[in-house]
NUDO-708235 format. One record per residue (C-alpha): x, y, z; residue in one letter; residue number from 1. Coordinates in pm, whole numbers. Example, Ala and Ser with C-alpha at 12.3 -4.5 7.8 and 13.67 -1.06 7.14 Angstrom:
! NUDO-708235
<site east="1230" north="-450" up="780" resn="A" resi="1"/>
<site east="1367" north="-106" up="714" resn="S" resi="2"/>
END
This chain:
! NUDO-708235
<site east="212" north="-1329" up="1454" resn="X" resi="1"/>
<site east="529" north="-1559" up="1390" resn="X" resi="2"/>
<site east="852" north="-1433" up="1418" resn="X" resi="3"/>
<site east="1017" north="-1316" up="1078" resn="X" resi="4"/>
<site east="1288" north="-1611" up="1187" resn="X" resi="5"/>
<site east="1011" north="-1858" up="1216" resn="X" resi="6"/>
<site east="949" north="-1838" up="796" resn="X" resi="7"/>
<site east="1084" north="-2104" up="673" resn="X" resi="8"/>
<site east="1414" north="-2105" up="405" resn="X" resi="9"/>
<site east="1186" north="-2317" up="209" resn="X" resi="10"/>
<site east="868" north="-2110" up="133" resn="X" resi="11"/>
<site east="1108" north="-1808" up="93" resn="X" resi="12"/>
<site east="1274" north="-1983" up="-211" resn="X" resi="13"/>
<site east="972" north="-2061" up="-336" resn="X" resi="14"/>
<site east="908" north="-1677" up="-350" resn="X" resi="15"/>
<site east="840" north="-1512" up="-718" resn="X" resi="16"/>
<site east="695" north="-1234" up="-660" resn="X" resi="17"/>
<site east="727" north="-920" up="-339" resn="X" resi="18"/>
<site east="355" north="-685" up="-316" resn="X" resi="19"/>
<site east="517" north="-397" up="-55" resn="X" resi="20"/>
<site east="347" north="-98" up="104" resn="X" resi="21"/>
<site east="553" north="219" up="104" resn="X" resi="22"/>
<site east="471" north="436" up="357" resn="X" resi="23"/>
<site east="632" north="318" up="709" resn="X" resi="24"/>
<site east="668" north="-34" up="570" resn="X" resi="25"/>
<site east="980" north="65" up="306" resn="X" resi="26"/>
<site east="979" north="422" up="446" resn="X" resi="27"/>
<site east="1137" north="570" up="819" resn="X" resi="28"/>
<site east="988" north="874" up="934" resn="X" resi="29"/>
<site east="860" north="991" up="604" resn="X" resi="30"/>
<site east="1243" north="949" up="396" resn="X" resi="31"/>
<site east="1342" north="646" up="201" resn="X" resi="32"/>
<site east="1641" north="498" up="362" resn="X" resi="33"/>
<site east="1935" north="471" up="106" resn="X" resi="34"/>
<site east="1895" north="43" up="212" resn="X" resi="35"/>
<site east="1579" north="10" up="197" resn="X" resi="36"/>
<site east="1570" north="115" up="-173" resn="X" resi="37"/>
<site east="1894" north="-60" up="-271" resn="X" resi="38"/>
<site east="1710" north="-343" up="-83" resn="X" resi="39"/>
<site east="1454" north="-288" up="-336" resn="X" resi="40"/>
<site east="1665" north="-303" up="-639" resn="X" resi="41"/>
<site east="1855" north="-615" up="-545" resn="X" resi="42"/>
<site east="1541" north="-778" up="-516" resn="X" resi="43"/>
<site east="1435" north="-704" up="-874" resn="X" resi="44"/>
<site east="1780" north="-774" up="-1010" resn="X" resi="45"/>
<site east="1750" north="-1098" up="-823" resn="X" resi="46"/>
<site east="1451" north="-1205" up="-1064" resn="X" resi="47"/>
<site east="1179" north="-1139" up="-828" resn="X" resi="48"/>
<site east="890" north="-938" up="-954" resn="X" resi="49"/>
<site east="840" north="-583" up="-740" resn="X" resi="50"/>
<site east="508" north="-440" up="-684" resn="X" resi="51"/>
<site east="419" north="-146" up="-418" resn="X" resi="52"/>
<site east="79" north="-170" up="-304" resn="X" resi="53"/>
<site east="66" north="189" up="-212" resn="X" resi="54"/>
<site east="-256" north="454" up="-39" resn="X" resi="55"/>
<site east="-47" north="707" up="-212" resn="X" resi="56"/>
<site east="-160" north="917" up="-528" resn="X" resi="57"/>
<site east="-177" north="866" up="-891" resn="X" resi="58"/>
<site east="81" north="1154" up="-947" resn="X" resi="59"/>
<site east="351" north="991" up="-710" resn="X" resi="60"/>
<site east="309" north="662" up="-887" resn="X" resi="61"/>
<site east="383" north="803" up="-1209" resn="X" resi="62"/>
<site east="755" north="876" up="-1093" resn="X" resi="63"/>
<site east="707" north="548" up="-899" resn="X" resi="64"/>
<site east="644" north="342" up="-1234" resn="X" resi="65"/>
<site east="890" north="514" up="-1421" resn="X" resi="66"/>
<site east="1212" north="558" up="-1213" resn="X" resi="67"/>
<site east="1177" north="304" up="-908" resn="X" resi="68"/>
<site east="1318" north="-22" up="-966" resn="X" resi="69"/>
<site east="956" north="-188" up="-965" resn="X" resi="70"/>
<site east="784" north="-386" up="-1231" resn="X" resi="71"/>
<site east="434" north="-167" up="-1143" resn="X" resi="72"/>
<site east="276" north="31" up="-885" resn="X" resi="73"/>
<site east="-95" north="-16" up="-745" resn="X" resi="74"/>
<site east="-201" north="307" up="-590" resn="X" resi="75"/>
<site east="-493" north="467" up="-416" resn="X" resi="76"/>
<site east="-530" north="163" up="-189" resn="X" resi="77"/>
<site east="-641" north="22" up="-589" resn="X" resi="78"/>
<site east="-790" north="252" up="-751" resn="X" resi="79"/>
<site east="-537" north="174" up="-1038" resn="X" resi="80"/>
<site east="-254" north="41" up="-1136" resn="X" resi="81"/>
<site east="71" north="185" up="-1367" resn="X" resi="82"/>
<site east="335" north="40" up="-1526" resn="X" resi="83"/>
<site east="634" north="135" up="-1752" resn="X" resi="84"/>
<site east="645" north="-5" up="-2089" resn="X" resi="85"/>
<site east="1022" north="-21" up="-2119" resn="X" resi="86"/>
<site east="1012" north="-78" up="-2502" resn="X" resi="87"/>
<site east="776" north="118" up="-2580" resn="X" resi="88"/>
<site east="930" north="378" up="-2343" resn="X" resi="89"/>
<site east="558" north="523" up="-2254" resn="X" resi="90"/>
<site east="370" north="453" up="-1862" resn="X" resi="91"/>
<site east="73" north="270" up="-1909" resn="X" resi="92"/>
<site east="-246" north="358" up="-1672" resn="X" resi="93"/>
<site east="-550" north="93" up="-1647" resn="X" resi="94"/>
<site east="-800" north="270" up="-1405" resn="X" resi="95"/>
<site east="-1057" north="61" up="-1210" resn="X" resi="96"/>
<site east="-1298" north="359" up="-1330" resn="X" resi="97"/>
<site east="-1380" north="538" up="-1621" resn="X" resi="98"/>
<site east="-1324" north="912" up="-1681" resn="X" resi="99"/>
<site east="-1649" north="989" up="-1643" resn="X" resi="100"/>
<site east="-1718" north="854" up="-1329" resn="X" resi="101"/>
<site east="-1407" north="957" up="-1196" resn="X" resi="102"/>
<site east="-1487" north="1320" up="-1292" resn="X" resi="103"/>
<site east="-1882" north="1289" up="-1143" resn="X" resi="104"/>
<site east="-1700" north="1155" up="-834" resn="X" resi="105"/>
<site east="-1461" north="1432" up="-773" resn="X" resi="106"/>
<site east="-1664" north="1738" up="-687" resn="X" resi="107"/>
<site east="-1877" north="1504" up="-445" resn="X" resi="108"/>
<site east="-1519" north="1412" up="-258" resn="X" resi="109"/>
<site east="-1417" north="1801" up="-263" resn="X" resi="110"/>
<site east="-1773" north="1850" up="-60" resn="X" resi="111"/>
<site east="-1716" north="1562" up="221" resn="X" resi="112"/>
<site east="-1320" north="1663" up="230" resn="X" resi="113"/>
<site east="-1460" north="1985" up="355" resn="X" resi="114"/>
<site east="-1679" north="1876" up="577" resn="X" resi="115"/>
<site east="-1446" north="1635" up="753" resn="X" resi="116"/>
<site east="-1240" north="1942" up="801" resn="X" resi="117"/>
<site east="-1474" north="2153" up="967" resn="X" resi="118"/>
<site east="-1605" north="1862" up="1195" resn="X" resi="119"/>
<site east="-1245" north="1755" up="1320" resn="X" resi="120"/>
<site east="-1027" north="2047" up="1446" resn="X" resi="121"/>
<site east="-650" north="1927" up="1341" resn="X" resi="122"/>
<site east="-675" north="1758" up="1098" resn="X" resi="123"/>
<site east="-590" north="1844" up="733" resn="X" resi="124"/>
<site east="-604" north="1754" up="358" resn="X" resi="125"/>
<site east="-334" north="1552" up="297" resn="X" resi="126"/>
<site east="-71" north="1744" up="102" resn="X" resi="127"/>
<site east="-75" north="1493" up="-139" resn="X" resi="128"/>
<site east="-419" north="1580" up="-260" resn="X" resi="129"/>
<site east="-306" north="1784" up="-554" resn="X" resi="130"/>
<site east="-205" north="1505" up="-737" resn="X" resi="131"/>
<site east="-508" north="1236" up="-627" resn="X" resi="132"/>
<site east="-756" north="1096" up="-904" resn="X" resi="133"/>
<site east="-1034" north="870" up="-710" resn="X" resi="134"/>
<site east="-969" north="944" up="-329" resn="X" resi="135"/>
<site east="-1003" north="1257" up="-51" resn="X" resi="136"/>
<site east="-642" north="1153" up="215" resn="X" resi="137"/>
<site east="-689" north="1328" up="553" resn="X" resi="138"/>
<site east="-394" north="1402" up="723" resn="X" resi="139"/>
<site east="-371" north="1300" up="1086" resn="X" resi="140"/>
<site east="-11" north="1306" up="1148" resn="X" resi="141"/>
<site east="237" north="1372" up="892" resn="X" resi="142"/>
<site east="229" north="1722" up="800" resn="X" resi="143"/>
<site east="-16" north="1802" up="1143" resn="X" resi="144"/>
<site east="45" north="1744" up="1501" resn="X" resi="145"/>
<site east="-72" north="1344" up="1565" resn="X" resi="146"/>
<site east="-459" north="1324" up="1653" resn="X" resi="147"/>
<site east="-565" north="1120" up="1908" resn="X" resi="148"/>
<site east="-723" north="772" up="1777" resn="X" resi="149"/>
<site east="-1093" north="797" up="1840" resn="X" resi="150"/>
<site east="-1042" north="1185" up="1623" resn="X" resi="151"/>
<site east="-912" north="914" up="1359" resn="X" resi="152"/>
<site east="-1180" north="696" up="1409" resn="X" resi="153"/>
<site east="-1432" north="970" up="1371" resn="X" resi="154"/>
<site east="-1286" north="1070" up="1082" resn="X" resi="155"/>
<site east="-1315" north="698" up="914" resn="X" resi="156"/>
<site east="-1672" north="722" up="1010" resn="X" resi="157"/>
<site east="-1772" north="1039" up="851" resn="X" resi="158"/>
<site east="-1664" north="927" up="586" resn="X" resi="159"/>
<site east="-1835" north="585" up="573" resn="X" resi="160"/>
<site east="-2184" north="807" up="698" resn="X" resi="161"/>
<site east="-2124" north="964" up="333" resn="X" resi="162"/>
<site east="-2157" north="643" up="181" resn="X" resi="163"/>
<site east="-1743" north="633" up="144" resn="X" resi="164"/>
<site east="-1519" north="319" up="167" resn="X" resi="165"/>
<site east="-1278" north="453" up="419" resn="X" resi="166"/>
<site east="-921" north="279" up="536" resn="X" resi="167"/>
<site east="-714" north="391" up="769" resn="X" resi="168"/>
<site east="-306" north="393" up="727" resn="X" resi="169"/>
<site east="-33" north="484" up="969" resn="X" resi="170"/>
<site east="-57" north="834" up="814" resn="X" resi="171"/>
<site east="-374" north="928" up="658" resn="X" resi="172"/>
<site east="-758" north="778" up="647" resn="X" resi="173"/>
<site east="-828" north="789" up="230" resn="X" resi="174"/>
<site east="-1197" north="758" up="204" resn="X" resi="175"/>
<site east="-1326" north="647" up="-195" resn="X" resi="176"/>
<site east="-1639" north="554" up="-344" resn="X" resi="177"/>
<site east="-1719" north="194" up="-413" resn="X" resi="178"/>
<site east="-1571" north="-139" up="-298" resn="X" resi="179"/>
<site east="-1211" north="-198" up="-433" resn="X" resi="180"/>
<site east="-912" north="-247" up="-234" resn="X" resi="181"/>
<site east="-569" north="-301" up="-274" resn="X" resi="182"/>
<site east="-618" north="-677" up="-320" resn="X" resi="183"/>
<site east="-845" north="-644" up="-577" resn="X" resi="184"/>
<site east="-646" north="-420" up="-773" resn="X" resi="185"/>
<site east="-353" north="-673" up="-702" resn="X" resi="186"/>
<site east="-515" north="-978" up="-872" resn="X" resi="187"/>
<site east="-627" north="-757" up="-1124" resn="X" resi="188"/>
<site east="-266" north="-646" up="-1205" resn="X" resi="189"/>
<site east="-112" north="-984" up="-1219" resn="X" resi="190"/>
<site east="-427" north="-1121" up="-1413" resn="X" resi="191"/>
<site east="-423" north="-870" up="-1670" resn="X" resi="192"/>
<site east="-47" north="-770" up="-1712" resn="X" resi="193"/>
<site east="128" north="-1150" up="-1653" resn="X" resi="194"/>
<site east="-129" north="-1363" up="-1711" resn="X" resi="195"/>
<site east="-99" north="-1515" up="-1313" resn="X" resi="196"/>
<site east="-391" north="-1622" up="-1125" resn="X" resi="197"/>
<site east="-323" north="-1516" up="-798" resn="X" resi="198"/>
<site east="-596" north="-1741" up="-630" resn="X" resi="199"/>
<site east="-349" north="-2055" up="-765" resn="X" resi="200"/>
<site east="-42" north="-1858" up="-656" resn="X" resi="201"/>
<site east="-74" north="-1689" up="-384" resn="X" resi="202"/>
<site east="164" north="-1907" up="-213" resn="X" resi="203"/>
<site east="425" north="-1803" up="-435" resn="X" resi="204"/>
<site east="417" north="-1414" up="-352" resn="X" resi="205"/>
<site east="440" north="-1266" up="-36" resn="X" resi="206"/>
<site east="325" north="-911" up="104" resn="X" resi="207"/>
<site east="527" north="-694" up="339" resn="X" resi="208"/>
<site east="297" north="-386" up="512" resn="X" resi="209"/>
<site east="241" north="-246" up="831" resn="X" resi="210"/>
<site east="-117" north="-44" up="893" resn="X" resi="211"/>
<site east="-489" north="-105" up="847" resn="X" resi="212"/>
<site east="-492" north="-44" up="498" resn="X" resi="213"/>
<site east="-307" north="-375" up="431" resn="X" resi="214"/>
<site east="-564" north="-612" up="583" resn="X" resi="215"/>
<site east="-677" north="-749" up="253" resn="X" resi="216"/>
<site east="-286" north="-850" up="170" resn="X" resi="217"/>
<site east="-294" north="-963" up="531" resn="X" resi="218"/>
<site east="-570" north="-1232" up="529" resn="X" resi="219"/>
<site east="-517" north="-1330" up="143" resn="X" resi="220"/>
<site east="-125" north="-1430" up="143" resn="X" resi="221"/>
<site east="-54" north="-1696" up="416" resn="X" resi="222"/>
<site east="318" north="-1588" up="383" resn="X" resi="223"/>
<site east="224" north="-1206" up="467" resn="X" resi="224"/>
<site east="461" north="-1019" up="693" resn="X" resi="225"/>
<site east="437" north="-686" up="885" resn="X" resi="226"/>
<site east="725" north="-481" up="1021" resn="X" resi="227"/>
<site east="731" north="-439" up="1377" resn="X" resi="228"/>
<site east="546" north="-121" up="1385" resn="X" resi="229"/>
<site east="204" north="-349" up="1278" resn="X" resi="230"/>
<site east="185" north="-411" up="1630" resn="X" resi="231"/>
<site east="81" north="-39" up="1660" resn="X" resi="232"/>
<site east="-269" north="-122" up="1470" resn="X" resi="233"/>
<site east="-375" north="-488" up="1524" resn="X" resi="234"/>
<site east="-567" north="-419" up="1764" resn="X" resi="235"/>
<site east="-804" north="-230" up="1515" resn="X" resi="236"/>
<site east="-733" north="-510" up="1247" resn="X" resi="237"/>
<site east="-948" north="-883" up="1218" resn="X" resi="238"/>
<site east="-625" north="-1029" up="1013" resn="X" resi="239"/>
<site east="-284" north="-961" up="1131" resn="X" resi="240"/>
<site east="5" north="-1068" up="923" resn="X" resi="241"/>
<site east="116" north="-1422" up="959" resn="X" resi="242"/>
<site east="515" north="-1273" up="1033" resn="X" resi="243"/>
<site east="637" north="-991" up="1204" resn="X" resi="244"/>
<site east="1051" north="-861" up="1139" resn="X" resi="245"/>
<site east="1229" north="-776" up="1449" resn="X" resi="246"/>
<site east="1270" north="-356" up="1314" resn="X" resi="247"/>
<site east="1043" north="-124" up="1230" resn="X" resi="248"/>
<site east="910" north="36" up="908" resn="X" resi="249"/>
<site east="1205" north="48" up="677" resn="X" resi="250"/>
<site east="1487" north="-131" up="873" resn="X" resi="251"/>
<site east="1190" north="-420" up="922" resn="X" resi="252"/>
<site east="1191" north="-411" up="485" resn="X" resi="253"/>
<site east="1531" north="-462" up="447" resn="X" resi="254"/>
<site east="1555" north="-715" up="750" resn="X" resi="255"/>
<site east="1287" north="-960" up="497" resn="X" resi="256"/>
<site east="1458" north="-869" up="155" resn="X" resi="257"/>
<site east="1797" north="-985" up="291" resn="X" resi="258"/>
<site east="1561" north="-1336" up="409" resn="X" resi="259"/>
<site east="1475" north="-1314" up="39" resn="X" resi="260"/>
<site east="1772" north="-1268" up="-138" resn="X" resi="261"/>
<site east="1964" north="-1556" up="97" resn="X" resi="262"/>
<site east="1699" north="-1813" up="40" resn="X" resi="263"/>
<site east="1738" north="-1730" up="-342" resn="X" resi="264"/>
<site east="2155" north="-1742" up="-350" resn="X" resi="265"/>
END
């Protein structure tokens, strides 16, 4: 990984478009810092479009869609992605999944939720859960004391030995069935609401993350950036970010929208 200094002017001009994770990339110790959000907004006045790329639940990105200065959410590391039609002042949902299978799927995640639980003293559903649609989140350290790693390795592989996708974050390990990630969801997004084909533009958006969960952003955008705090994981990852900022988690966010927002004066 490149320094964050070490991107050129250039390239960031040539920026159109910011895919963010939330937690620990825009967030500090669980809060959203008052400049990492007005970092946010100034990037979407600027004319950039704003997209969180997010492991959290459907019912956060609801308020996500409608009151954050974003043009949509992904969430459920893709299991979906929302937007807010401003005219027609309604939030519009496109699941990867239908109802159906979402609803067949969801006692089957109650039953390996439960047995994760049992099988590794500490940990805990995340309190999140409440408000999921397509995933089980296992809390190892936000709302419990931390686990040790190979307890959150363990718990990725139960979950795969149930026939789970599983991802790790800097918080939880969300386990789903099937294949999609949050880059698949991404290209859907932009396909479907903008008309972009993200293969022929990938150079032209960049991704900001920090965890496991963001390796498909990390290998697919040659511009990708993690804050500081990605050093914490790449050991466990095959494709690190091509930048790293100088600060960590939310301080690191604001350090590359203040890159952005010069390059684009």
């Amino acid at each position: 990984m490149l320094p964050l200094h070490d991107l050129p002017d250039a390239t960031l001009a040539r920026i159109t478009g910011l895919f963010l994770d939330i937690d620990d990339t825009l967030t500090t110790e669980g809060k959203l810092p008052a400049n990492a959000y007005a970092a946010l907004e100034a990037l979407q006045r600027s004319g950039l479009r704003v997209i969180p790329i997010t492991g959290r639940p459907a019912g956060w990105c609801d308020h996500i869609a409608r009151m954050w200065p974003v043009d949509a959410v992904v969430g459920e590391n893709g299991a979906f992605y929302f937007w807010h039609d401003e005219q027609g002042r309604k939030l519009r949902q496109r699941f990867l999944a239908g109802e159906a299978s979402r609803a067949a799927n969801a006692a089957r995640l109650k039953e390996i939720a439960g047995a994760i639980l049992q099988a590794v003293p500490g940990c805990a559903l995340a309190s999140d859960q409440f408000c999921r649609i397509a995933d089980i989140a296992i809390d190892f350290c936000e709302d419990v004391p931390a686990l040790p790693r190979h307890e959150v390795d363990r718990i990725a592989t139960l979950m795969r030995d149930a026939g789970m996708t599983a991802k790790i974050s800097s918080i939880h390990v969300n386990g789903w069935f099937g294949d999609y990630d949050k880059l698949g969801m991404a290209r859907m997004l932009m396909r479907e609401r903008y008309g972009v084909d993200l293969d022929a533009e990938r150079e032209r958006y960049i991704f900001i993350g920090d965890s496991p969960n963001d390796e498909p952003m990390f290998a697919y955008f040659p511009n990708a950036v993690g804050v500081a705090n990605v050093a914490d994981f790449t050991d466990r990852m095959r494709h690190a970010p091509a930048y790293v900022t100088g600060a960590r988690c939310g301080a690191g966010f604001v350090e590359l929208a203040r890159r952005l927002l010069s390059a684009r004066a």
